[in-house]
C-alpha positions as CSV (number, residue, x, y, z in Angstrom):
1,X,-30.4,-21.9,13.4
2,X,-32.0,-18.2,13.2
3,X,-30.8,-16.1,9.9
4,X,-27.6,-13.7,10.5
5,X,-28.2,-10.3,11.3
6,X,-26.9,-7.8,8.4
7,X,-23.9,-6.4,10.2
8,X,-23.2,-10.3,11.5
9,X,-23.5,-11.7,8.1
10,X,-20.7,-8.6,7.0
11,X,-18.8,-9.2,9.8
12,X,-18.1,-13.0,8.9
13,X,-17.6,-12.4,5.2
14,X,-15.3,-9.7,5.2
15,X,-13.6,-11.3,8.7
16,X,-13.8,-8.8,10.8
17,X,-11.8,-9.4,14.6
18,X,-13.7,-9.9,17.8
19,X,-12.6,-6.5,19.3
20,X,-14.0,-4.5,22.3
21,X,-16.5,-2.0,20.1
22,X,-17.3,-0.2,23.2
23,X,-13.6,0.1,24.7
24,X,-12.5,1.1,21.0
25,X,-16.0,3.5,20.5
26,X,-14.9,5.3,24.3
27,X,-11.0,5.9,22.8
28,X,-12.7,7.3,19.8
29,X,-14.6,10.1,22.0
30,X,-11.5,10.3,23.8
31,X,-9.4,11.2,20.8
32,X,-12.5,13.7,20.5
33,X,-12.2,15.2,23.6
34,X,-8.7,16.5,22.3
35,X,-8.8,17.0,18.8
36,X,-12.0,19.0,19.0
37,X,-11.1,21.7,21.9
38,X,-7.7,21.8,20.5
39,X,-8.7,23.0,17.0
40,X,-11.0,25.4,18.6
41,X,-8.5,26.5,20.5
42,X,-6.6,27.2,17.9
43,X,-9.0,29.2,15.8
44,X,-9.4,31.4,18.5
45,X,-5.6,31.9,18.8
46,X,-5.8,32.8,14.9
47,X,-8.1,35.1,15.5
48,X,-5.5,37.3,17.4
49,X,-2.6,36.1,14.9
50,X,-0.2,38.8,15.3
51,X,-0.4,38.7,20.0
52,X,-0.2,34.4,19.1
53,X,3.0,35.0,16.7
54,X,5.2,32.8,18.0
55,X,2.6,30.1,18.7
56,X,1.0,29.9,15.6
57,X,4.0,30.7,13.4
58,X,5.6,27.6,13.5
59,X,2.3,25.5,12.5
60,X,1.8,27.5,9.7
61,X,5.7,26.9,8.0
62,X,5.6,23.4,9.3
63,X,4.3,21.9,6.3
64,X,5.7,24.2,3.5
65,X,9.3,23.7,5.6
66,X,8.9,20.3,5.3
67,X,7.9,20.8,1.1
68,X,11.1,23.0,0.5
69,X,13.5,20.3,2.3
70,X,12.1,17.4,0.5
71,X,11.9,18.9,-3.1
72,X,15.2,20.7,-2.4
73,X,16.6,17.3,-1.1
74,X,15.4,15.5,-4.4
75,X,17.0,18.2,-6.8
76,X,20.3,17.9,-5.3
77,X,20.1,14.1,-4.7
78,X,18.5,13.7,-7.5
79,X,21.5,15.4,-9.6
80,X,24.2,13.3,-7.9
81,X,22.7,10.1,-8.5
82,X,22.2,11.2,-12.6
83,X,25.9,11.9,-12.3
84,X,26.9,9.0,-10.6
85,X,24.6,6.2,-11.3
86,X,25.2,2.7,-9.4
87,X,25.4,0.4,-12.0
88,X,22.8,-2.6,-11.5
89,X,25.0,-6.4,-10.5
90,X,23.9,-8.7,-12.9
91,X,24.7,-12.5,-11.7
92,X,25.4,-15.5,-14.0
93,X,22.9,-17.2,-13.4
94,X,19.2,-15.1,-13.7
95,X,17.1,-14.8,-10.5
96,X,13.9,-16.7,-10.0
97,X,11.1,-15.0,-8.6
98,X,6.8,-15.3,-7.8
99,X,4.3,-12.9,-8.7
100,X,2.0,-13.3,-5.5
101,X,-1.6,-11.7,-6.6
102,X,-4.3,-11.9,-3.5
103,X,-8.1,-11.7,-4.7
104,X,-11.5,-11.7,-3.2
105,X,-14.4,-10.6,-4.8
106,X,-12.9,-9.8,-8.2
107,X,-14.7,-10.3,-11.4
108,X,-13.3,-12.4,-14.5
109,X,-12.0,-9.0,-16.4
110,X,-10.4,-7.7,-13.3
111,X,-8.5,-10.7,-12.9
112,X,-8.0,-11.3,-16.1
113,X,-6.8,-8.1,-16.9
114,X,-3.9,-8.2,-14.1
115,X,-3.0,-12.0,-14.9
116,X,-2.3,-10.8,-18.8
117,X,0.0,-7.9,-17.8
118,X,1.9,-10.9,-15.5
119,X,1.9,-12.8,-19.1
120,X,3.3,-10.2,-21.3
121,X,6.3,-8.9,-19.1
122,X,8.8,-8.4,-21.3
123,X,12.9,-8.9,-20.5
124,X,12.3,-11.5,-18.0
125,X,12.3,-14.5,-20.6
126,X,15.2,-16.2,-19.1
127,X,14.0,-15.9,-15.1
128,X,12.2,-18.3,-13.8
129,X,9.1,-17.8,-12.5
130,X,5.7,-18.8,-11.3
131,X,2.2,-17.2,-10.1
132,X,0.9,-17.7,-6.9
133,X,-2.5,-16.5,-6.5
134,X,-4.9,-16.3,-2.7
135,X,-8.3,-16.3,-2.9
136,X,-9.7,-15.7,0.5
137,X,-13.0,-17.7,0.4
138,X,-15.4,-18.2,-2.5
139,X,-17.3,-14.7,-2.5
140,X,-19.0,-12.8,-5.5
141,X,-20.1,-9.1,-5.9
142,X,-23.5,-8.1,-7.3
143,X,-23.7,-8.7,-10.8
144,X,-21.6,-11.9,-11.4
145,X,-22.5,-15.1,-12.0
146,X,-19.8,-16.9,-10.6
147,X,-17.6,-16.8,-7.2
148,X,-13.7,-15.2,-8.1
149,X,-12.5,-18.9,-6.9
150,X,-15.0,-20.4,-9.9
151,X,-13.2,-18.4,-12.6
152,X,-9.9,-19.3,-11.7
153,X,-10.7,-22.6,-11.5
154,X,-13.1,-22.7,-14.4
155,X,-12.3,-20.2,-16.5
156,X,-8.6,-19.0,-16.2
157,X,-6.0,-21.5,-15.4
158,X,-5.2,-23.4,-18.0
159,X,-5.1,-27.4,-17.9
160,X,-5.9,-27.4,-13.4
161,X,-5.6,-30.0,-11.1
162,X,-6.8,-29.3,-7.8
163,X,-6.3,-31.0,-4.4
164,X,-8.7,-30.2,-1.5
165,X,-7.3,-30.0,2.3
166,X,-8.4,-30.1,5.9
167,X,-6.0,-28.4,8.4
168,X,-3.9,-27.1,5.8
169,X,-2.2,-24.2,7.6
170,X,-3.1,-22.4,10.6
171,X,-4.7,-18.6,9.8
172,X,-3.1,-15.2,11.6
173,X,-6.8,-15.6,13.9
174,X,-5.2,-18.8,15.0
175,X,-8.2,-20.7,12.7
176,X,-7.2,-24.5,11.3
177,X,-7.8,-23.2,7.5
178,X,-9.4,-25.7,4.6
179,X,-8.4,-24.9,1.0
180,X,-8.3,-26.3,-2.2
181,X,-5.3,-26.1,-4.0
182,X,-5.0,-25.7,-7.9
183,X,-1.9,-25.7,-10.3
184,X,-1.8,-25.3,-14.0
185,X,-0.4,-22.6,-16.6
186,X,-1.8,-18.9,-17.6
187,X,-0.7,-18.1,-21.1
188,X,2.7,-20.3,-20.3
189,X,3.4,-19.3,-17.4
190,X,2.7,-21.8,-13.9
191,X,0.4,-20.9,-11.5
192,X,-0.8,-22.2,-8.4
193,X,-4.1,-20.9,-6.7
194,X,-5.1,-21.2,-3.0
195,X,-8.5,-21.3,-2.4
196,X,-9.5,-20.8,1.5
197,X,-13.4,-21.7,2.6
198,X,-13.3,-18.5,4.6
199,X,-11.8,-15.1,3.8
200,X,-9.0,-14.3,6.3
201,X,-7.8,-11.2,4.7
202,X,-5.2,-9.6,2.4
203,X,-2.7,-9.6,5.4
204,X,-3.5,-13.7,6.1
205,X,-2.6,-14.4,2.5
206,X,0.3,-12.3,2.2
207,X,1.9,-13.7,5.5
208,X,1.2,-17.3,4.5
209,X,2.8,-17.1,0.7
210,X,6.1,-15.1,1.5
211,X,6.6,-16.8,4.6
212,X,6.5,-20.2,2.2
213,X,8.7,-18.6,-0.1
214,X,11.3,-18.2,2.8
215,X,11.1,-21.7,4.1
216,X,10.8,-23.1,0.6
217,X,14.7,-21.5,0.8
218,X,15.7,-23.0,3.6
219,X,14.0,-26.8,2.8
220,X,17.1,-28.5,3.1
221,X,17.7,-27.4,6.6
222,X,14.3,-28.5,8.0
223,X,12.9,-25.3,9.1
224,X,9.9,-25.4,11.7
225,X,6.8,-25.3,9.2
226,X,5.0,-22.4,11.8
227,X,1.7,-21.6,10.4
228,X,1.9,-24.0,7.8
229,X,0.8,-27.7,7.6
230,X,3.0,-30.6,6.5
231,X,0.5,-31.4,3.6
232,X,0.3,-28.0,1.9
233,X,4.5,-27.4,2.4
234,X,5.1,-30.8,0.3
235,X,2.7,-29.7,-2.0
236,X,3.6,-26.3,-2.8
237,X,7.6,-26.9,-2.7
238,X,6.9,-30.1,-5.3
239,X,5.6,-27.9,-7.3
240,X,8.2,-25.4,-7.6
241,X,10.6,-28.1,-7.8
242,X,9.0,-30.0,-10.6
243,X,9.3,-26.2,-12.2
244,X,13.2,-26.6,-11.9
245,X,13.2,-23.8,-9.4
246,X,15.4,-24.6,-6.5
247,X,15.5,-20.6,-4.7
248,X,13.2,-18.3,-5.0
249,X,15.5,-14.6,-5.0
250,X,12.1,-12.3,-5.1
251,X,8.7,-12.2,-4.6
252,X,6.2,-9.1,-7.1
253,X,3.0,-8.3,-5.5
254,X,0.5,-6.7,-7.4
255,X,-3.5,-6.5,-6.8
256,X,-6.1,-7.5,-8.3
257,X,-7.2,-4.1,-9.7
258,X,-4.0,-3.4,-11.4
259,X,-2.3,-3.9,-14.5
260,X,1.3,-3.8,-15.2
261,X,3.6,-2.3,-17.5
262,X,5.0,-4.8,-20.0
263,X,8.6,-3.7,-18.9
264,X,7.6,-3.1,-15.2
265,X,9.0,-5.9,-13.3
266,X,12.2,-5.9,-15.5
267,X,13.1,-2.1,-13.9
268,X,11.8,-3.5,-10.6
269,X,14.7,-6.2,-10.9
270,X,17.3,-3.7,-12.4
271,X,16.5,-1.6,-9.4
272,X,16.7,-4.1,-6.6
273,X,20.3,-5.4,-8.4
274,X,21.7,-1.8,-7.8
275,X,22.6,-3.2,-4.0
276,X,23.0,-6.3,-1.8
277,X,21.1,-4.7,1.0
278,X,18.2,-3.2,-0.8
279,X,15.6,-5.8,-0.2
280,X,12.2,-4.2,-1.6
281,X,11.5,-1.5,-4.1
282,X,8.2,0.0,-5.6
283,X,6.9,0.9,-8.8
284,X,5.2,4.2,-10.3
285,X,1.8,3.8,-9.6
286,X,-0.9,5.9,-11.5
287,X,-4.6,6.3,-12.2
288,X,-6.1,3.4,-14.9
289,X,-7.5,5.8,-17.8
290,X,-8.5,2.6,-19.9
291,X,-12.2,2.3,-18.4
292,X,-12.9,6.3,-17.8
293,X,-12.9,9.3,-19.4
294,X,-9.7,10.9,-19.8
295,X,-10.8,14.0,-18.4
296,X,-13.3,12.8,-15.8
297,X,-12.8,15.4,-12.9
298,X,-12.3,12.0,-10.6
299,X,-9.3,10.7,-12.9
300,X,-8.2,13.8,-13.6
301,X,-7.7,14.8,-9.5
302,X,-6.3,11.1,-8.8
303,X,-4.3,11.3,-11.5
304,X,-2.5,14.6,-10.3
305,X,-2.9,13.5,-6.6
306,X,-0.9,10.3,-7.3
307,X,1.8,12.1,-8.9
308,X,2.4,15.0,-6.3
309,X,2.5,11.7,-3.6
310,X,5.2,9.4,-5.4
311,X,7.2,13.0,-6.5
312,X,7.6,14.2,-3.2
313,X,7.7,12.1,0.0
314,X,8.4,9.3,-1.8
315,X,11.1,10.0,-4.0
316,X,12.9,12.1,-1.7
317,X,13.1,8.9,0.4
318,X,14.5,6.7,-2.3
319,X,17.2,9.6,-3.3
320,X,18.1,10.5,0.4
321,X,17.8,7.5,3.1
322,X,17.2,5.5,0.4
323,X,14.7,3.8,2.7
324,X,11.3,4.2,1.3
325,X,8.8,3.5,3.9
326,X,5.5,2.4,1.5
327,X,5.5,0.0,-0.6
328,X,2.3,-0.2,-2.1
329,X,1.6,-4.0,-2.6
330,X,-0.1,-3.4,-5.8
331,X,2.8,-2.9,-7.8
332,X,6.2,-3.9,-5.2
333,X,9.4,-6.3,-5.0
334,X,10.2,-7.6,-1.9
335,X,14.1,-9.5,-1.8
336,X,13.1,-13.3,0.2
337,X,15.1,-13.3,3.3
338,X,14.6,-13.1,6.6
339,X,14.4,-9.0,7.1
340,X,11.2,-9.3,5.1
341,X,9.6,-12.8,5.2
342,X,11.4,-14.2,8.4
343,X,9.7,-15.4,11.6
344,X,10.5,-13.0,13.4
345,X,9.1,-10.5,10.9
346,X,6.0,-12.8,10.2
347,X,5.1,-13.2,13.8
348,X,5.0,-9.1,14.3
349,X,3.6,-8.2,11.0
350,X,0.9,-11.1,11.5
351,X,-0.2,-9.9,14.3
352,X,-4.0,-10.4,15.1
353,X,-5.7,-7.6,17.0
354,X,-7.2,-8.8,20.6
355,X,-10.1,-8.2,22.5
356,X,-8.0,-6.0,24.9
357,X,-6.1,-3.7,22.4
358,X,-6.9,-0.5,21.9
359,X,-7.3,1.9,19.1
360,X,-4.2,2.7,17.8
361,X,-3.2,-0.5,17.7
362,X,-6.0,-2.2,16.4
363,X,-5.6,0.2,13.5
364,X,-2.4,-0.9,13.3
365,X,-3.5,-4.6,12.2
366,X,-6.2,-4.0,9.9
367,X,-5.3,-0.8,7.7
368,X,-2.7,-0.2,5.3
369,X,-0.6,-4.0,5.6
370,X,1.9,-2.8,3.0
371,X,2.6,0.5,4.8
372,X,3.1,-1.3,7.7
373,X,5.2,-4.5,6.9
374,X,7.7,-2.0,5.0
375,X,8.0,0.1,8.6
376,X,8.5,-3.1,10.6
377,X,11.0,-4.0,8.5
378,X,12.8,-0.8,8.8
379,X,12.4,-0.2,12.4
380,X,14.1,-4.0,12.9
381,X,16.9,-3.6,10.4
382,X,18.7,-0.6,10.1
383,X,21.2,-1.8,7.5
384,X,18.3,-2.2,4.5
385,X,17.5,0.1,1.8
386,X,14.2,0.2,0.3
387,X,13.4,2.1,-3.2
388,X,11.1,3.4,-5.6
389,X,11.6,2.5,-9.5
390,X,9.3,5.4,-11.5
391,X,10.4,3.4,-14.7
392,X,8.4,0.6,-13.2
393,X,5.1,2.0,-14.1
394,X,1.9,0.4,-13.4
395,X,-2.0,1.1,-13.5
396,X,-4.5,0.7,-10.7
397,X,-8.6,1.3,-10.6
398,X,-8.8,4.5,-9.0
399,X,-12.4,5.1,-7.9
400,X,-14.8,7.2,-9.6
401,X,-17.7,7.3,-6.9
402,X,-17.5,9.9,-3.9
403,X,-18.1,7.5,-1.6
404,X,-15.7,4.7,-2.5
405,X,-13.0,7.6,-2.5
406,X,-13.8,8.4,1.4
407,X,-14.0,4.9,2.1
408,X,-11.1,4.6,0.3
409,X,-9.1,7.1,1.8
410,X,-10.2,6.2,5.6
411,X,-8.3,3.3,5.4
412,X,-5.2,5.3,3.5
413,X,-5.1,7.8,6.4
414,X,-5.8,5.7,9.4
415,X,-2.8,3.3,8.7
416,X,0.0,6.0,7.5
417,X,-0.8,7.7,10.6
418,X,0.0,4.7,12.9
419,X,3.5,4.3,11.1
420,X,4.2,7.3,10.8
421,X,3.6,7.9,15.1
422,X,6.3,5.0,15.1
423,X,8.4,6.4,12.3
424,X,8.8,9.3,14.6
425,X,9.4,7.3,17.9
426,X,12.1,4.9,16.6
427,X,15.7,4.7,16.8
428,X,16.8,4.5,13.4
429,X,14.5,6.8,11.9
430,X,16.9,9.5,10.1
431,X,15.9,13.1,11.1
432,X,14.7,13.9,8.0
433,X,12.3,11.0,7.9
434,X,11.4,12.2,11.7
435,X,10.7,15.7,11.1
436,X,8.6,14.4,7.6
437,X,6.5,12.1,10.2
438,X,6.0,14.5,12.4
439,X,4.9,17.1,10.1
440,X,2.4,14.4,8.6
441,X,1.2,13.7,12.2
442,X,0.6,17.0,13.4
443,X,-0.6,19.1,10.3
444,X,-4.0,16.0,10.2
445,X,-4.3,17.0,14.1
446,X,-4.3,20.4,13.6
447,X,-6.0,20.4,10.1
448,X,-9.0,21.7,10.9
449,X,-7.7,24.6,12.8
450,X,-5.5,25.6,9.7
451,X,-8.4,25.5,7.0
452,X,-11.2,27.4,8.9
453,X,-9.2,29.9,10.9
454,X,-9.1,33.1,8.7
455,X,-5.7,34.4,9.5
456,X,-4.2,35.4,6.5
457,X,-5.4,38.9,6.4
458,X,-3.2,39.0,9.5
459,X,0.3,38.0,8.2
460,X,3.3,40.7,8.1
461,X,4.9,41.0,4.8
462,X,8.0,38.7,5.6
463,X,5.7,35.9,6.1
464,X,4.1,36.6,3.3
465,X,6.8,37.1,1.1
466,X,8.2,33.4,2.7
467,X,5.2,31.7,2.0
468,X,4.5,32.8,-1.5
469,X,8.1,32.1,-2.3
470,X,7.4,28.3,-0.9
471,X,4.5,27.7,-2.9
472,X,5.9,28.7,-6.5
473,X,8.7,26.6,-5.6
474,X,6.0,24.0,-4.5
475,X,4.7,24.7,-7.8
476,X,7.7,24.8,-10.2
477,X,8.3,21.7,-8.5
478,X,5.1,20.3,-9.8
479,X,5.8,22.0,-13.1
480,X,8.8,19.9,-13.7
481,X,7.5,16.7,-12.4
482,X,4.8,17.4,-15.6
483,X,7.7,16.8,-18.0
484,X,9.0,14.2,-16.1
485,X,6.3,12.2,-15.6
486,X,4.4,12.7,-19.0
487,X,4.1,9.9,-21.3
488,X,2.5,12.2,-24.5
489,X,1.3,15.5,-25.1
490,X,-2.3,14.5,-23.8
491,X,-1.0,12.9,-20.5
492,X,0.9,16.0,-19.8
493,X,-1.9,18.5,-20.1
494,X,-4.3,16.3,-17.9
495,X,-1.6,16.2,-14.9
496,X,-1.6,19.8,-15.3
497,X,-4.9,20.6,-15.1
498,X,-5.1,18.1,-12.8
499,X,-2.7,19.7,-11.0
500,X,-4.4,23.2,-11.0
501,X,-8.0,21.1,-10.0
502,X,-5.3,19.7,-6.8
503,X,-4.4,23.2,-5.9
504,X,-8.3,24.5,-5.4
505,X,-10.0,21.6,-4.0
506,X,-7.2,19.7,-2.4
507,X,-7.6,20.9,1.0
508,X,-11.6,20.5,0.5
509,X,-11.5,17.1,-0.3
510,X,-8.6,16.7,2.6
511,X,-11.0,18.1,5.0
512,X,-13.8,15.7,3.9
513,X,-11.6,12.8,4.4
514,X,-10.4,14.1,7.5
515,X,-14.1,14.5,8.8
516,X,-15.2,10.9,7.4
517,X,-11.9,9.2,8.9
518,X,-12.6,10.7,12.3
519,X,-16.6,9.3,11.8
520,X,-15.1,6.0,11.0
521,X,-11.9,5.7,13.0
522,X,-13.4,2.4,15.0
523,X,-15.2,0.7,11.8
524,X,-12.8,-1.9,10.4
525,X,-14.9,-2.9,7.5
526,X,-13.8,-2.2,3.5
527,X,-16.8,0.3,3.4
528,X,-18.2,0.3,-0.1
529,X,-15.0,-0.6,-1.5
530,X,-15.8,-3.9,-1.5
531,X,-19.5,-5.1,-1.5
532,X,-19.1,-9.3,-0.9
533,X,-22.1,-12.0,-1.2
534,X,-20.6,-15.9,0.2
535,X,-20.9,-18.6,-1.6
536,X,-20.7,-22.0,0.2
C-alpha cells in the first residue's frame, strides 16, 4: 500500500468530509465576485460622502445604533431584573447531572487540569453526578509521549476497567464505530471514557453522549436506540444505574482547555432553576492567566476582547429575549429533554455535509457546533429561554501565537455568520435579535469598505456630534463593565488597558481576520490549532 500523501494523512486524522473542493473553491470566487466590487464600490462612494449621504449614512450608524440599543437595553433590563429578581425553584429532591468533556489531542496537564476543576466544584455535594469523557481516536501532538486515550486509561482514571467493542454505535458519517469503553473514579467522582479507533469530531461525540443521556431518560419506555448499538446502551445505562442515578436533569460541557470555577456549575444550576422553560445557560468565560504573563499584549487583548463580547450581545440577550443564542460548549448547561437532545434535534444538528452541498452549508456542519445547536434549538422551539450566568466563571487557553489566533478566529467567524444569516430569516427571531444579526452580517460584508474609505473628514457636525456621543457611551459602557467584571485591583487595570489596546488595534486585527477568513473560507481543517500525529 503506497504511504499517504501529507494533506491525505491530515485529512483522515482530523476527519475531514468528502466534499466537492472544486464546487465549494468556484462558490468561494463567487462570494469574491461580490464582496470585492462591492467594497470598491463603496470606497468610491465614500469618496464623495456628502453627494452619497443617504446611501452611506445608514452603514455608517448601523453598528453604533445597534451598540446604543443593546447597552441601553441591558441598563434598563438589567435594573429591573436587580429589582425584581426571580427567585431560583429548588426541588426536594437534588438534580442529577454529567459533565460531558470531549478530547483529542490533549496532553496529561491539559486534561488534568480541567478534570480537577470537575473534582473540586463546590455546592454540588448532594447531586448526583458522573463524568463522561470522548476521545475521538488515539492521537498525540508533538512532544508527548503518550496518545490522550493512554493517559486516561493509564494515568488518570482511577481503579479502570475497560471493555472493547465492534459496531458499537453508528458515527454522524454513517461509519459502524469501534471503541473501548472505560469506567472508574477521578478524585471520587465516576467516570466513564469512550475511546473511538478513529476521530469523528467534537460534533460526533457531542451528539452521541446527550442523545444517550435522553434515551437513558426514557429506558423504561423502549425508545429506538438510533445511532447507538444495543451493546454500548446496556453498558452505559448499567453504569449509571449501578451509580443509583435513575434521570439524568442536566448535562455541563466544558473543553478540554478549560478550567472551572470551584462554584461554577453551582450558579449554572441556580440559574437554570430560575424557570421551567429555560433549558441551557452559559457561564462567564475569560482568558487563562495561570500559564502567561499577566500583561502579555496577547492576554491582555483577549482578555478585554472576551469581556466587551459576553457584556454586550450576550447579556443583552439573556436580560431582554432571554434567549441567548451561544452557548459556548466550553463552559455550558444544557436541561436533557427533547428541545435539546431529542431526535428530531439530533438528526438536524448531526447533520453530515454531502458531496453536493454547498458553501454555506457545509460551513454550517463543521464550524462553531455550539453556536449552532443553541440556534437550532431556538429556531424549533419558540417557547425556551436560554441564559448567560457571569457568576459562573470559567478559564479557557486563549492563544498566544498570531497564527493560532487567525486560525482560531476563522472558525469563530465562519460559523456565527451562518446562524446569524438564519437568525435573521426565522420566524421567531425577536426584532431586536434580527436587526443585531443583521447588523453582524452586513457590517463583515461591508468591512472592508468602512476601514479603508477615508470619509471622516467629510462628515457634517450633526453626525459628528452623534457619533462621538455613541462611542463615549460605548465607552462608559465599557467603563462600568471594568468594575463589574473585576475580580482585584490588578484584574481591573489589565481589562482597562486591555480595553484601551481593543480600541486602537481592534479593527486591525478584525481586518486581518476578515482577510484570513475569506483565504480560508473552503478549508475545513483545525489550522494550527490543533497539530495531530495517529497512533494505531
Amino acid at each position: 500500500m503506497p504511504p499517504m500523501s501529507i494533506p491525505t494523512l491530515r485529512s483522515a486524522i482530523e476527519h475531514l468530509p468528502s466534499v466537492d473542493t472544486r464546487r465549494l473553491r468556484t462558490q468561494k470566487y463567487m462570494a469574491y465576485a461580490v464582496l470585492i466590487p462591492l467594497n470598491l464600490t463603496l470606497i468610491h462612494l465614500f469618496s464623495n460622502y456628502i453627494r452619497n449621504f443617504w446611501w452611506l449614512y445608514p452603514l455608517i450608524a448601523l453598528r453604533p445604533v445597534v451598540d446604543f440599543v443593546e447597552m441601553t437595553s441591558i441598563l434598563v433590563f438589567g435594573l429591573v431584573r436587580y429589582l425584581r429578581p426571580t427567585p431560583p425553584k429548588v426541588p426536594e429532591t437534588p438534580e442529577s447531572f454529567a459533565y460531558l468533556l470531549c478530547c483529542y489531542n490533549e496532553t496529561y496537564e491539559e486534561l488534568m487540569v480541567s478534570l480537577e476543576s470537575l473534582a473540586a466544584q463546590k455546592s454540588v455535594e448532594d447531586h448526583k453526578k458522573v463524568i463522561l469523557v470522548v476521545c475521538d481516536g488515539r492521537v498525540s501532538t508533538k512532544g508527548m509521549t503518550k496518545t490522550t486515550a493512554a493517559h486516561l486509561i493509564e494515568d488518570i482514571i482511577e481503579r479502570p476497567t475497560s471493555i472493547r467493542m465492534s459496531d458499537a454505535y453508528t458515527s454522524w458519517d454513517g461509519a459502524s464505530m469501534k471503541i473501548e469503553l472505560v469506567k472508574g473514579e477521578f478524585r471520587g467522582v465516576p467516570i466513564v471514557c469512550l475511546v473511538k479507533n478513529e476521530n469523528r469530531g467534537k460534533r460526533d461525540g457531542v451528539t452521541l453522549m446527550r442523545s444517550f443521556l435522553y434515551k437513558f431518560n426514557q429506558r423504561k419506555s423502549n425508545p429506538e436506540l438510533a445511532m447507538f448499538g444495543p451493546n454500548l446502551f446496556a453498558e452505559l445505562c448499567g453504569f449509571l444505574e449501578s451509580l443509583s442515578i435513575q434521570n439524568v436533569d442536566y448535562v455541563v460541557g466544558i473543553d478540554t482547555d478549560t478550567r472551572f470555577d470551584d462554584k461554577c456549575v453551582s450558579n449554572l444550576i441556580q440559574t437554570v432553576r430560575e424557570g421551567d422553560r429555560i433549558i441551557g445557560v452559559s457561564g462567564f468565560i475569560r482568558p487563562d492567566p495561570t500559564d502567561v504573563s499577566s500583561f502579555s499584549p496577547a492576554y491582555i487583548y483577549q482578555n478585554a476582547e472576551y469581556m466587551v463580547g459576553q457584556y454586550r450581545r450576550r447579556l443583552r440577550q439573556s436580560l431582554t429575549s432571554e434567549r441567548v443564542t451561544c452557548l459556548p460548549g466550553c463552559c455550558q448547561l444544557l436541561r436533557v429533554e427533547d428541545s435539546t437532545c431529542g431526535d428530531d434535534i439530533t438528526k438536524k444538528f448531526g447533520y453530515y455535509p454531502k458531496e453536493k452541498d454547498g458553501l454555506f452549508r457545509t460551513i454550517q456542519s463543521m464550524m462553531s457546533e455550539d453556536r449552532d445547536h443553541i440556534c437550532l434549538v431556538l429556531s424549533e422551539n419558540p417557547d425556551v429561554k436560554t441564559r448567560l450566568c457571569l457568576s459562573a466563571k470559567a478559564y479557557t487557553v486563549a492563544p498566544t501565537k498570531f497564527s493560532v489566533f487567525l486560525s482560531q478566529r476563522r472558525r469563530w467567524t465562519l460559523g456565527p455568520l451562518t446562524s446569524d444569516s438564519l437568525l435573521f430569516c426565522r420566524k421567531y427571531t425577536g426584532w431586536t435579535e434580527r436587526l443585531a444579526a443583521f447588523g453582524s452580517v452586513l457590517t463583515w460584508i461591508i468591512g472592508p469598505s468602512l476601514f479603508f474609505a477615508r470619509y471622516q473628514s467629510q462628515l457634517d457636525a450633526r453626525t459628528i456630534l452623534v457619533l462621538i456621543f455613541i462611542e463615549t457611551y460605548r465607552k462608559f459602557w465599557d467603563t462600568l463593565t471594568i468594575f463589574m467584571c473585576a475580580q482585584s485591583l490588578k484584574d481591573a487595570v489589565q481589562l482597562a488597558v486591555g480595553v484601551l489596546l481593543y480600541y486602537r488595534v481592534g479593527p486591525i486585527i478584525g481586518q486581518m481576520t476578515q482577510m484570513y477568513t475569506l483565504f480560508k473560507m473552503d478549508d475545513f481543517r483545525w489550522g494550527k490549532t490543533r497539530i495531530a500525529v495517529a497512533h494505531k
